[in-house]
N, C-alpha and C positions, 0 to 999 in steps of 0.2 A: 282711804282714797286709793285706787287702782294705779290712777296714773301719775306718776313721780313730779312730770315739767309739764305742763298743758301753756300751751302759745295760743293765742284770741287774736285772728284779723279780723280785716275784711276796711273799704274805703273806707275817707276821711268823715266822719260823723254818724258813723252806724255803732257806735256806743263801747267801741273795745276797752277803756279804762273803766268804765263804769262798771262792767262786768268783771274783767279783770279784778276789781278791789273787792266787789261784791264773793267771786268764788275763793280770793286770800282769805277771806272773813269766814267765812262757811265752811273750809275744809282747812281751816288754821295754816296755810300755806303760806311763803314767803313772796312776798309781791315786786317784782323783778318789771320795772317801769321803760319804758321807751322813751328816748333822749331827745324827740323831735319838740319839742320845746325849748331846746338849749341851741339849736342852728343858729349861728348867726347869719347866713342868708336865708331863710327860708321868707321872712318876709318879704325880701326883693325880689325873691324867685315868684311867688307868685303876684308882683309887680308886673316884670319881664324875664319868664324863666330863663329863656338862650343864653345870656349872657352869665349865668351863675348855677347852669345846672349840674355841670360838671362837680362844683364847688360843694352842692348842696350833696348831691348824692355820698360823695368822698365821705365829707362830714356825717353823715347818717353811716356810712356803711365804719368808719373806723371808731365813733362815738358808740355804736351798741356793738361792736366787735368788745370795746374795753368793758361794758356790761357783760357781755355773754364770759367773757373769757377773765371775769372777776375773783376770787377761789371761793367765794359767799355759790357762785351759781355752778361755776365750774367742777366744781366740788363742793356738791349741797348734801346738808343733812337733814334736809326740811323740803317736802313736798314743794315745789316752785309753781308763781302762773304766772307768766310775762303776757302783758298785751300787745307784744308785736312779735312778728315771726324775722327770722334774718332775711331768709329767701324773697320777701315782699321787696327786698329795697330793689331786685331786679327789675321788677313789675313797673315802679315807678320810671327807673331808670331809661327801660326800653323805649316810653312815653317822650321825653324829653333830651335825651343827648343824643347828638350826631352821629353818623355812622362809625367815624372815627374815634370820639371819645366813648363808644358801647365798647368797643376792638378793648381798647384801653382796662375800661372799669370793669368789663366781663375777667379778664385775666388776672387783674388786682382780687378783685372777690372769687376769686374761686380760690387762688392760691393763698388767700390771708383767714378764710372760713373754713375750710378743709379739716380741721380739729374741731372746729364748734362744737362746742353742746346740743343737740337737737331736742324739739321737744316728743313726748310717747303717743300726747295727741293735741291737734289743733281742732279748735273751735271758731267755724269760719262763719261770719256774721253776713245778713246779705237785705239789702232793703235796695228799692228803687231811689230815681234819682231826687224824684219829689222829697221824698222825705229825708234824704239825705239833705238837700239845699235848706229844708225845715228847720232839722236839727240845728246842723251850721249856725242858721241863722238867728237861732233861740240860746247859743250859748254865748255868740255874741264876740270873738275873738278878730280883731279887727283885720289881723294879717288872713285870715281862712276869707271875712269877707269878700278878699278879692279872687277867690277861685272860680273859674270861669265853667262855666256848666257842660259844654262840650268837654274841658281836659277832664271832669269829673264823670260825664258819661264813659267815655274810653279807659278811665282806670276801672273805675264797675266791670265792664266788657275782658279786662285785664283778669282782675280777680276768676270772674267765670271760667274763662279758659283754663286758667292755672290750677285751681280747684276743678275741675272737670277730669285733669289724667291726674292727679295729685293721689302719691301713694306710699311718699316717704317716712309714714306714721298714721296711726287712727284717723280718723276724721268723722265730726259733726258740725252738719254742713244746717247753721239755723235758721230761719225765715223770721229776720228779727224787726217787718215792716211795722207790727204792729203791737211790739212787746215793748213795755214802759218798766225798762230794767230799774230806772230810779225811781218808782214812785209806787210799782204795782208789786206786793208781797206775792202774789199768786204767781206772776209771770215768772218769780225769782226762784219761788219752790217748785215749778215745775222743772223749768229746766238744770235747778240743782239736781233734781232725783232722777233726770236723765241720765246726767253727768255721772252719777254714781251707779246707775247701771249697765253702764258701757264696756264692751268689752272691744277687742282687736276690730277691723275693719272700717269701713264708709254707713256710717249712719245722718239719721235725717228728724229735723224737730222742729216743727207747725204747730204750734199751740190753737193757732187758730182754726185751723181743720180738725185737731184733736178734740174741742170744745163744741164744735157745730155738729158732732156725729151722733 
């Protein structure tokens, strides 16, 4: 395995723990999980976020600061792949809190992340919104239920841009509209053997363009 810590985004139902657990399995690495599960706002937030976004982000950003900054990760002797990146919790954030409380949380995160662990390369997931609402909808978590389809357009649009000058580490940037990470063996070995041929820079993986050629 080339690369040591590999970090998998991309929006809320574009498959980042599936693949995640899938490339721990495949290159024996240690599976280093993302704590948005354990928010206790996050179902209210996406209730009525205003009143709890400040709340939510905090929570996300000091709950995977205590992951990243664990000595399992912070000092790993074992290939690492976390499913989330640190720097995404910005992305959310810019989405949701006040001009006032961004002033705040931008200064907190920069100064409490600043030693982080970085990952060597990200693997950044990218599907439209249809099939993102799909997804969602097919695994069935009651609190995602209520995500509204515009906040979920504008985080996509979020991702883009950030991914677009993103150049803090490798990057494969995947077209995963129509890759069935859990169920299609093919989908899985392909983009494993990508992964394993990757070297420094901004690369790109279309299975679907690469099969129709």
């Amino acid at each position: 395995m080339k690369h040591q810590f590999i970090a998998i985004e991309g929006p809320i139902g574009v498959g980042k723990s599936t693949l995640a657990k899938i490339l721990a399995q495949e290159f024996g690495a240690e599976l280093v999980q993302d704590t948005e599960t354990h928010n206790p706002y996050l179902k209210q937030f996406y209730k009525d976020p205003k009143p709890v976004a400040l709340h939510t982000q905090l929570h996300f950003l000091l709950s995977r600061l205590e992951v990243l900054n664990s000595p399992a990760v912070a000092r790993p002797t074992t290939p690492m792949i976390a499913d989330f990146l640190l720097d995404k919790d910005k992305l959310f954030a810019e989405l949701t809190l006040s001009e006032d409380e961004w002033w705040m949380y931008t200064r907190l995160f920069d100064r409490m992340s600043a030693d982080c662990v970085r990952p060597d390369l990200v693997i950044y997931l990218q599907a439209p919104l249809e099939k993102l609402i799909q997804r969602i909808e097919r695994r069935g978590l009651r609190h995602e239920q209520r995500i509204d389809s515009h906040y979920l357009q504008q985080l996509i649009s979020s991702y883009e841009r950030y991914f677009h000058e993103y150049a803090e580490s490798s990057l494969l940037i995947v077209n995963a509209s129509d890759i069935n990470l859990a169920d299609d063996q093919q989908d899985v070995s392909l983009l494993v053997d990508r992964i394993r041929d990757l070297e420094g820079g901004r690369h790109y993986f279309n299975p679907v363009a690469s099969t129709s050629l």
